[in-house]
VOGU-3710 file (C-alpha; in Angstrom, 3 decimals, decimal comma):
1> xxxxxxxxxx> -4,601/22,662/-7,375  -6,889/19,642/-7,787  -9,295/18,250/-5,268  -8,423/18,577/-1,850  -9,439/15,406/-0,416  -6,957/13,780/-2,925  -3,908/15,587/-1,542  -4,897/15,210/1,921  -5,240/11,231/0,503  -1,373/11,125/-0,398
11> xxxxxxxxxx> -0,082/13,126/1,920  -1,315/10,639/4,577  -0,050/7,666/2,208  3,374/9,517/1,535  6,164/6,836/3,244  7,688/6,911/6,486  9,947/4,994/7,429  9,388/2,356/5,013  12,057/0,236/3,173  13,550/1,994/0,297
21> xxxxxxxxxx> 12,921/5,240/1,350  15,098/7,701/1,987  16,104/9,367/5,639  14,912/12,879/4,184  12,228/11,070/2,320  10,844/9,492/5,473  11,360/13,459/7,120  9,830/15,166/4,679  6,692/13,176/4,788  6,319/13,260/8,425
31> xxxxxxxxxx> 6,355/17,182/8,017  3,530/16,745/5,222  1,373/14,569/7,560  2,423/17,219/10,607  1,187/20,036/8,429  -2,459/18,715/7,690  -3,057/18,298/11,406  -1,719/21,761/12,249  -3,922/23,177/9,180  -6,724/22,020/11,055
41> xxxxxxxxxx> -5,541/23,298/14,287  -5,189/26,974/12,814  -8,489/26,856/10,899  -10,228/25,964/14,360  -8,027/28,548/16,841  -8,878/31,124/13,868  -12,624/30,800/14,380  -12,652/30,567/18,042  -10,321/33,898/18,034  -12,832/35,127/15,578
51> xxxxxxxxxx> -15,798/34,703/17,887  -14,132/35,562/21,013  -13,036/38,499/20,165  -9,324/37,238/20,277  -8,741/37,960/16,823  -9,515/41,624/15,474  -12,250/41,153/12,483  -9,640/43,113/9,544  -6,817/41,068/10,541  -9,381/37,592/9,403
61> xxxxxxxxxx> -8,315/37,976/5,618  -4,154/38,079/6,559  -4,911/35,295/8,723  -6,935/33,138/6,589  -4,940/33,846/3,528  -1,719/32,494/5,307  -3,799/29,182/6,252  -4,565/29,365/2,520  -0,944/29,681/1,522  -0,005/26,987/4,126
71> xxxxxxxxxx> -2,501/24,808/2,402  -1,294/25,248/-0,983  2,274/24,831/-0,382  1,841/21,900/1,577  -0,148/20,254/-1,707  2,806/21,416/-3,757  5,377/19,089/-1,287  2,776/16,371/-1,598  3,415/16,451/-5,777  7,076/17,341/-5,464
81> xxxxxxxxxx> 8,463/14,231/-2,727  5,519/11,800/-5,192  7,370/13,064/-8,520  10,679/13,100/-7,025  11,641/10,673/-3,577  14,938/11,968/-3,701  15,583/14,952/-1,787  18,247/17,084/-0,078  18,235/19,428/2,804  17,692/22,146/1,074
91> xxxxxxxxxx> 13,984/20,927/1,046  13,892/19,958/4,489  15,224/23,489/4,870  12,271/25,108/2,675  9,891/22,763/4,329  10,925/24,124/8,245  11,345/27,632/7,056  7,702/28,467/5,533  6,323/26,505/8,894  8,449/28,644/10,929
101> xxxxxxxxxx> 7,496/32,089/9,027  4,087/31,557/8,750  3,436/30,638/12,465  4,945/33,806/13,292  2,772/35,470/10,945  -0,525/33,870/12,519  0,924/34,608/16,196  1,944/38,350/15,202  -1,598/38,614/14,199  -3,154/37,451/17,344
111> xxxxxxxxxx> -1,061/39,433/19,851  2,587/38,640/19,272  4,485/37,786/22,579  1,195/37,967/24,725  0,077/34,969/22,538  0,189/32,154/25,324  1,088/29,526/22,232  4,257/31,865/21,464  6,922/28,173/22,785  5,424/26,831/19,755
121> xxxxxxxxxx> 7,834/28,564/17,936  10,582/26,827/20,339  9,528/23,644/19,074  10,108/24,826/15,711  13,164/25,824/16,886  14,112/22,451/18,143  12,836/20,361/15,420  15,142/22,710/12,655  18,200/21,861/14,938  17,540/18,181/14,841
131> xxxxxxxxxx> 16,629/17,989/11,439  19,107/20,211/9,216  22,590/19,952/8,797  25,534/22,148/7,938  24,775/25,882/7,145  21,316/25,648/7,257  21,184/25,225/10,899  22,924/28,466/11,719  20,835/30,522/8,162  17,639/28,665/10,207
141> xxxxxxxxxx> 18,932/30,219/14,200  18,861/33,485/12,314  15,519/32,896/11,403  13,706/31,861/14,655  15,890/35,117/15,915  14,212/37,443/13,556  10,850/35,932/14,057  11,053/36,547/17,761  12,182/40,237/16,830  9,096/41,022/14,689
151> xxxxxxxxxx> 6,845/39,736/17,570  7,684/42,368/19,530  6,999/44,999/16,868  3,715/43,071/16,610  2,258/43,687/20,341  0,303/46,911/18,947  -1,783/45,227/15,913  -4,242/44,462/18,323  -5,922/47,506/19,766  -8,434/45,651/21,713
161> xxxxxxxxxx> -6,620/43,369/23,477  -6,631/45,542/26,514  -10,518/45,209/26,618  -10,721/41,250/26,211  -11,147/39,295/29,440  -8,806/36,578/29,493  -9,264/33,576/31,803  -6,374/33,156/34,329  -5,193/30,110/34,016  -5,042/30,263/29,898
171> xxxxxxxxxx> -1,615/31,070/29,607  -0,926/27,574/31,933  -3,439/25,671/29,396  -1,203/27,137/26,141  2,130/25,968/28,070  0,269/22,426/28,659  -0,341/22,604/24,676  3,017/22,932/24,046  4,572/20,700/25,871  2,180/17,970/24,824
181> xxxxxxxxxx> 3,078/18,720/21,448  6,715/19,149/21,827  6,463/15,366/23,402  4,426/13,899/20,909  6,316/15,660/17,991  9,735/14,405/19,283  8,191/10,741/19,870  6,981/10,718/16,767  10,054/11,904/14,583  12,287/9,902/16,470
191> xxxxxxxxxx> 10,108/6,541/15,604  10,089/7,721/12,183  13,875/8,461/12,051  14,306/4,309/14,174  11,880/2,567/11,492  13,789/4,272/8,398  17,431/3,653/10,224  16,426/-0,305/10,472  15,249/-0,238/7,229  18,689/1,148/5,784
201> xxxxxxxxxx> 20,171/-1,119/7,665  18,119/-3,960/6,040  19,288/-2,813/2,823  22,818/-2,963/3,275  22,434/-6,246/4,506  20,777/-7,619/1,609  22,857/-5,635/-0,808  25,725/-7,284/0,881  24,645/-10,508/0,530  23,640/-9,812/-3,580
211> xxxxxxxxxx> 27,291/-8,741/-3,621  28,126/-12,155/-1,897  26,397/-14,004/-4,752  27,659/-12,174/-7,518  31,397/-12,796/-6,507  30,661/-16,315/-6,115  29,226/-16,596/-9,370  32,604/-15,017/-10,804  34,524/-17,655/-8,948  32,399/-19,820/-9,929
221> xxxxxxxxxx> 32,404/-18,937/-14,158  36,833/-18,854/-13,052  36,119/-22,186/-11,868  34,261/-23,185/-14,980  37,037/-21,500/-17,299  39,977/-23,235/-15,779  38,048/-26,642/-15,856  37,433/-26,488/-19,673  41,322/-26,560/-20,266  41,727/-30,762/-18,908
231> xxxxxxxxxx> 38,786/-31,107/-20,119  39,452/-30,165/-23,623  42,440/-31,820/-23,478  40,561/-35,101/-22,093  38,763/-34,610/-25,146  41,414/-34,518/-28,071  43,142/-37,531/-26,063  39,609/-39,606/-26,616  39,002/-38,421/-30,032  42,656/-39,737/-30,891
241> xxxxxxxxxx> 41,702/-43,252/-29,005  37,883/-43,177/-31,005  40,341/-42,910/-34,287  41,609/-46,220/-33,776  38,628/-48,038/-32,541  36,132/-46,091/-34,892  33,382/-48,859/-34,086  34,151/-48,789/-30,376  34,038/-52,364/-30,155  37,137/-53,030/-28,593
251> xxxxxxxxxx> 36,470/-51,047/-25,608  32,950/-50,332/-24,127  34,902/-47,930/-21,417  35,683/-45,046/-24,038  32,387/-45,067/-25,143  30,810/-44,192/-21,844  33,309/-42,066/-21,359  33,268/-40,285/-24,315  29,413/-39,717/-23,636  30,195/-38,368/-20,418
261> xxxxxxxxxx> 33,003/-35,669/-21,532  29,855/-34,725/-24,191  27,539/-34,273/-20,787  30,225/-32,286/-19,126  30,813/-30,306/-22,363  27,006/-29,720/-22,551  26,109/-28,651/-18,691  29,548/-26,110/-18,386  28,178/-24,545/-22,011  24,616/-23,930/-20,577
271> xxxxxxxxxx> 26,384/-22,827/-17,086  28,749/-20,468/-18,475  25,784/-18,852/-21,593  22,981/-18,291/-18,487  23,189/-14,512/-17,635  22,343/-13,474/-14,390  19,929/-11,506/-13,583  18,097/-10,019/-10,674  15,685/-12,929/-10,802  18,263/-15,475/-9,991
281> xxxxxxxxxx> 18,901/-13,056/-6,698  15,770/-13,343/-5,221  15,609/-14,268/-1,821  12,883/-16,074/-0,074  12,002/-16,056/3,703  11,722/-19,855/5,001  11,813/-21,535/8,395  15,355/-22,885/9,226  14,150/-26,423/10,821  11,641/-27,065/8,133
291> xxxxxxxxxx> 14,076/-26,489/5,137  16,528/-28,013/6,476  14,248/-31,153/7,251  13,123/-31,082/3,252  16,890/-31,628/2,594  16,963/-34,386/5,078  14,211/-35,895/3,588  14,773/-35,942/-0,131  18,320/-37,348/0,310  16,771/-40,214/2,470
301> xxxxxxxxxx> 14,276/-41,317/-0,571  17,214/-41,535/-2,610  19,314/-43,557/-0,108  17,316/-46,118/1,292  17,956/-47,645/4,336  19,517/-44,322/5,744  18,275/-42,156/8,392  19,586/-38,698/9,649  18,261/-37,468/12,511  18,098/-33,505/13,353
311> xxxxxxxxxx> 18,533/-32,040/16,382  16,618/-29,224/17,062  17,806/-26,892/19,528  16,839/-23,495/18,104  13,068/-21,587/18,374  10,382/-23,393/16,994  9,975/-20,471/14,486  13,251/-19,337/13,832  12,943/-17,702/10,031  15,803/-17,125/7,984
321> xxxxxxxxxx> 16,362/-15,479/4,346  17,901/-17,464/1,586  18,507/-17,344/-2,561  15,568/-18,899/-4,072  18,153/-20,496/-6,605  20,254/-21,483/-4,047  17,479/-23,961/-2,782  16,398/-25,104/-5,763  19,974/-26,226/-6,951  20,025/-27,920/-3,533
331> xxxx> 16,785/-29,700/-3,870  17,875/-30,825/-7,457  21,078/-32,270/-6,346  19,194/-34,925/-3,990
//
């Protein structure tokens, strides 16, 4: 499976919550990051258990080997959400179920229901109910059901846990545990779930102002079609007048008009053959007051002797998003 250090390395890069990612993008690699921290939580509880006596010496190898497996599979969801971003619930699914099984494995193997850390499994519970959808919810119920059954049948692995002196007040630490981590787990998905609905939201937005653009550029190449009818008309009637007056002596008019029909012609041709592409959508981030003071000030060094003054009652930093073409065409008309 490669060098560990460089799946650890994406999995804590994976996104979350970032724009252009996907809600079960964004979920899936908050269970990635979630799984690391609790692979380091079992390795540690396994040695402690080891050299307390918490933890019979044959059951080490089950134990291990399921940290192992944990391990491996969680390197495998690093390459699989990297490869593909897209994902359904059916992998969220997979993802809750083998975190849900093999917890019960490692708790079965340290005393079953006299584990104190047995509501972890409750906060699996929870986190499957807020995170799947449809049929898996119910198929994922049956599961946490049937894990709780085979606890129970697991209360006799451990023949010396009748001889092990347990300090009082460790069952009352474990529920502490829990709760902290059923806090910080819900705090934490639901700030990943809030930074990825934003972002969405973000996305429409802009997509709905790209659609904005594009159907004013079709009014605008309808605008362009319906012109070039007078116009071509306007031309014929100047080419008949030109036919007369070959020379253009007799009337200095029709000649600058004639060169201004050609500069219409010319500037509708180039309008109407310039494709658009994403790079004419770009948007740039600029302060309101500031561009709208540029405007201000290039049309008063082409009218002299003019002066508009703005009045600025907005937030001295108030920043607003805008098509990069947009501005230039506005700059080039003053």
């Amino acid at each position: 499976m490669g060098n560990p250090r460089k799946y650890l390395a994406f999995g804590l890069t994976l996104p979350g919550g970032s724009g252009g990612t996907s809600e079960n993008a964004s979920i899936v690699a908050w269970l990635i990051r979630l799984r690391w921290v609790a692979l380091t939580a079992q390795v540690t509880a396994g040695i402690l258990g080891f050299k307390f006596i918490f933890l019979e010496p044959l059951l080490l190898y089950p134990y291990f080997g399921t940290v192992v497996f944990l391990y491996f599979f969680n390197c495998y969801s690093v390459t699989r959400l990297r490869a593909q971003p897209k994902v359904g619930n059916r992998f969220i699914f997979l993802q809750v179920a083998v975190d849900t099984l093999t917890l019960s494995f490692l708790l079965a193997l340290s005393g079953g229901t006299r584990n104190p850390f047995v509501p972890l499994l409750f906060i699996h519970a929870t986190l499957g109910a807020l995170l799947l959808r449809g049929e898996s919810r119910g198929w994922f119920l049956v599961l946490i059901l049937g894990s709780l059954v085979s606890l129970f049948g697991a209360r006799d692995w451990q023949v010396l846990s009748s001889d092990i002196y347990v300090w009082e007040l460790t069952p009352l630490f474990a529920l502490f545990v829990s709760v902290f981590i059923s806090w910080g787990l819900v705090a934490s998905l639901s700030d990943t779930l809030r930074k990825t609905h934003d972002n969405l939201a973000q996305s429409k937005s802009r997509e709905a102002r790209i659609h904005h653009l594009l159907a004013l550029g079709a009014l605008t190449a309808e605008f362009a079609h319906q012109f070039a009818t007078p116009l071509n008309t306007l031309r014929m009637r100047i080419a008949r007048l030109r036919r007369t007056d070959p020379q253009g002596n007799g009337n200095a008019d029709l000649k600058v008009i004639s060169e201004t029909l050609d500069q219409s012609e010319r500037i509708l041709r180039e309008m109407t053959a310039t494709p658009l592409d994403s790079s004419m959508l770009a948007f740039e981030e600029v302060d309101l007051v500031s561009y709208l003071g540029d405007a201000i000030k290039r049309w008063e060094s082409v009218q002299p002797g003019k002066r508009v003054t703005l009045v600025n009652r907005l937030a001295t930093d108030r920043r607003c998003r805008v098509p990069a073409k947009v501005s230039q065409s506005l700059f080039r008309i003053f």
